[in-house]
N, C-alpha and C positions, 0 to 999 in steps of 0.2 A: 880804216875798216869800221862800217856802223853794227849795229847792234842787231838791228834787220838783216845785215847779209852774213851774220855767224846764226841767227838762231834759222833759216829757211832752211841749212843743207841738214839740220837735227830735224826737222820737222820730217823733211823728204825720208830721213832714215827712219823714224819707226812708223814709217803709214805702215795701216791695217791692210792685212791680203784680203784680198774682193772672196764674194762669197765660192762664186765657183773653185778660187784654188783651196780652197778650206777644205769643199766637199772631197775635190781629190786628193789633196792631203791624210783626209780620215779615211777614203777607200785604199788607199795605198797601205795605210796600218793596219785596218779592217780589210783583210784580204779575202776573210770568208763571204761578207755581205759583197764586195766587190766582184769576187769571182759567180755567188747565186747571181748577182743582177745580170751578170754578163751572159751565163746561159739563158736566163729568162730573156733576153732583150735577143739573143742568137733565136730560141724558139718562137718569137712573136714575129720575126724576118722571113724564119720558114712559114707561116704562118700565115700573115699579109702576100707577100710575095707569091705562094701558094694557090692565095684564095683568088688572085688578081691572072695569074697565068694559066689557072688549071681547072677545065671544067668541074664541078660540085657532081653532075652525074655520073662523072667515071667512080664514084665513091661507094655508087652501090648496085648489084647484083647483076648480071648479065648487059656488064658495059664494057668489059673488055676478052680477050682469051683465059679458059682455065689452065689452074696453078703453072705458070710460067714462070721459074726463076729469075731472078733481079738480072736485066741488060740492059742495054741501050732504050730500046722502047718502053721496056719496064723496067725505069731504075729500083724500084724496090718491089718488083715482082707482083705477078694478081695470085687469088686465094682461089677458093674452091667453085666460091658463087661466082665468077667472072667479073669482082671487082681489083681494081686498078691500086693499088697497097699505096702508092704515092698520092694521089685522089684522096685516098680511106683516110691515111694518117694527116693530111692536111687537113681536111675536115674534123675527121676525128679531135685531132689536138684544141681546135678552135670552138668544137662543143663541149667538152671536157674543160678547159679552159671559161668556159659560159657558167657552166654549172658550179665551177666552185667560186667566183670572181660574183655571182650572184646569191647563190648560199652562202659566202663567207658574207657578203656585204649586207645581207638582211641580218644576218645572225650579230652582224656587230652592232649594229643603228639597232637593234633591240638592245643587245648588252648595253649599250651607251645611255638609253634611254630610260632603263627600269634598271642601271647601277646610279644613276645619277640622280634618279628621284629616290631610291634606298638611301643611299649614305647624305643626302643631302636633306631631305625634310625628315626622315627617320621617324620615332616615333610606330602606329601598326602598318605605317605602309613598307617600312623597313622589314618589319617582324613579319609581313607576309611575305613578303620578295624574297625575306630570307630562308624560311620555311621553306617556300617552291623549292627553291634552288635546293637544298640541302636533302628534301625528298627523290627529286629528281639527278640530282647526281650519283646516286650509285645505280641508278636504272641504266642497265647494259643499251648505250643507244644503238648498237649495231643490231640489236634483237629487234629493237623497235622497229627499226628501217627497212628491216628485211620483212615485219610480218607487214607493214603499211603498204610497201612495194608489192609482197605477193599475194594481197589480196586484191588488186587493182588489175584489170580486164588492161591485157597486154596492149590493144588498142589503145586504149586511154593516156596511158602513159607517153609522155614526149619529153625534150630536153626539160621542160619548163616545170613538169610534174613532178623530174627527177631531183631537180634541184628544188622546190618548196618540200619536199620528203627529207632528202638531205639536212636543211635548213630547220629544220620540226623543233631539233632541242640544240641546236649551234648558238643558241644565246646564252644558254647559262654558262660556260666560261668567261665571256668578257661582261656576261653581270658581275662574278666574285671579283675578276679582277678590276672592273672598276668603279668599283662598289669598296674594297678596300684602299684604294687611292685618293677618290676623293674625301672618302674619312680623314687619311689623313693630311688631303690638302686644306679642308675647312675651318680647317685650323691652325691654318697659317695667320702671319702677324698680318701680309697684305689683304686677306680676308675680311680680318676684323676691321679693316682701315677701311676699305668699299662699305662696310654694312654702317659703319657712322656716319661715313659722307653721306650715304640714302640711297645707294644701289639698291635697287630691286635685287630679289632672289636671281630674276632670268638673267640680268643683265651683272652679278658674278657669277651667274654660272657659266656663261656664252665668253666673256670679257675675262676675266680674271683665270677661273681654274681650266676651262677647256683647254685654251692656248698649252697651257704646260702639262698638259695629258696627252697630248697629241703624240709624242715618243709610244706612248704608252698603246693608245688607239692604234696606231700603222703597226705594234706588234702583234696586236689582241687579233687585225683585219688579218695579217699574212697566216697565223696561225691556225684561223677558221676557214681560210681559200684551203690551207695543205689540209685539216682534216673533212675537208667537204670535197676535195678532187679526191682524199683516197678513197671517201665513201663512195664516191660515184665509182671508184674502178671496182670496188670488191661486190657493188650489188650490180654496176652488168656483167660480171665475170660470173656471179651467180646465176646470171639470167632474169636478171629481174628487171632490165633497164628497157628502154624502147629498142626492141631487135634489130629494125630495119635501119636505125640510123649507126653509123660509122664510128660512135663510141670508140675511144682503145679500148675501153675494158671489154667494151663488146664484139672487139676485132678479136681478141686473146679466147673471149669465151666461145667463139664460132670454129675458132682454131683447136682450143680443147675438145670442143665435140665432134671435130671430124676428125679428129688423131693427126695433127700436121706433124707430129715429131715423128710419129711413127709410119707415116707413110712419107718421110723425108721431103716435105714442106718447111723446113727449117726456119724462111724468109717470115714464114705469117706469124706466129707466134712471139717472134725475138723482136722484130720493129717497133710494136706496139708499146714491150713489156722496155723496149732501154727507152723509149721515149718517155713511159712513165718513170721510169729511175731519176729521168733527166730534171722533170717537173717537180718529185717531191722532194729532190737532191736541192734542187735549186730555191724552192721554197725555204726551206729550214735551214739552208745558208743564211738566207735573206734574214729569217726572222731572229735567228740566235744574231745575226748581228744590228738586226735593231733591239733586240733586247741589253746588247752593251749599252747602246746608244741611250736607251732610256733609264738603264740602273746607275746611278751616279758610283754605284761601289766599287761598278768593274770598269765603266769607262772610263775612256784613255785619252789624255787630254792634250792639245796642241802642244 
């Protein structure tokens, strides 16, 4: 027996598991981030599939019979104006869904951009970025949003206004938080090793510390989608959001003003409200378990 054919069957025993069984390996311990992904990936199916089968018109006003409870023609029943609840909520979900996946995504590419030039060249671009933020974080954002909203001619406002309103102050959390990070990635030993060899500033900041931020970014992004889809439901629930489109929060607040619980509409109100359960439920699964993922304290390792 040669020396080749004892060490090949050692070899064959400790290969490394490919990347995919890894990922389900840690969804399987990580059962919280497992189970959010799995409703959000369940609501993006209702969602596509929805928007691919199901006229966009029946979603609003004198498109189909009034309040008709959930049957066969109407699996989730129409409302008061003569829209179609299964229409409403597919739409609905998909603009609701727009709005915070756009507000959380500008809010973070700012956070990223004015925390990475803070802790990175420091100095008064630091001591202003810091100031901003430190003035403006105890400013109640919900106040702000709501007078911006209600001072804008109901016309004007569309999905798109909704979400740059939303978006106004969604940066200064993932400025602090990563604004504190890279402080103290800068300072690592591989750091110092880039700036001898003659990296440019851009090329460690792109090269070197992004890369290992990135746990950190995909937590900072999910966290500003959940606080930018709740803000969209509580300012169309107020009435403040574009009326005529299928919002949840503006299917709930159409429902609140025409009394659907009390004139035993049951259907309009409850659809809207467990779809949004499902969405913020499912977010903050996701992000508390990419926050394991990125804190080396609490995660849990193969």
């Amino acid at each position: 027996m040669t020396l080749a054919s004892i060490q090949t069957p050692m070899a064959q025993e400790i290969k490394q598991p490919t990347a995919p069984v890894l990922v389900l390996r840690y969804l399987r311990r990580n059962k919280g981030l497992a189970f959010g992904l799995a409703i959000l990936l369940a609501l993006t199916l209702f969602t596509v599939i929805g928007l691919i089968t199901i006229d966009p018109k029946k979603a609003y006003p004198l498109s189909a019979a009034f309040k008709q409870p959930p049957s066969l023609k109407y699996p989730f029943g129409t409302d008061f104006f003569g829209r179609d609840l299964l229409a409403a909520m597919v739409l609905g979900t998909w603009q609701t869904a727009f709005i915070g996946l756009l507000a959380g995504g500008i809010g973070t590419l700012v956070g990223i951009i004015l925390g990475f030039t803070s802790a990175y060249f420091g100095g008064w671009v630091d001591s202003a970025i810091r100031t901003i933020c430190q003035i403006l974080t105890p400013v109640p954002v919900l106040l702000i949003q709501v007078v911006v909203a209600g001072s804008l001619d109901k016309r004007d406002v569309t999905i798109v206004t909704m979400a740059m309103i939303v978006a106004m102050l969604a940066w200064m959390g993932p400025t602090l938080v990563i604004r504190s990070q890279v402080l103290t990635m800068k300072e690592r030993q591989f750091v110092a090793v880039a700036k001898l060899s003659g990296v440019s500033d851009m090329g460690i900041i792109m090269k070197e510390i992004l890369p290992n931020l990135l746990p950190f970014i995909a937590a900072a992004f999910v966290a500003q989608v959940f606080m930018a889809v709740f803000a969209s439901l509580y300012l169309a629930v107020l009435g403040l959001g574009p009326l005529r489109e299928p919002l949840l929060g503006n299917i709930i607040w159409s429902a609140q003003s025409q009394g659907a619980f009390f004139n035993g509409w049951w259907w309009w109100p409850l659809e809207p409200a467990f779809a949004m359960i499902l969405i913020l439920g499912a977010l903050a699964l996701v992000n508390m378990g990419l926050d394991e993922l990125a804190n080396p304290r609490v995660r849990r390792t193969e």
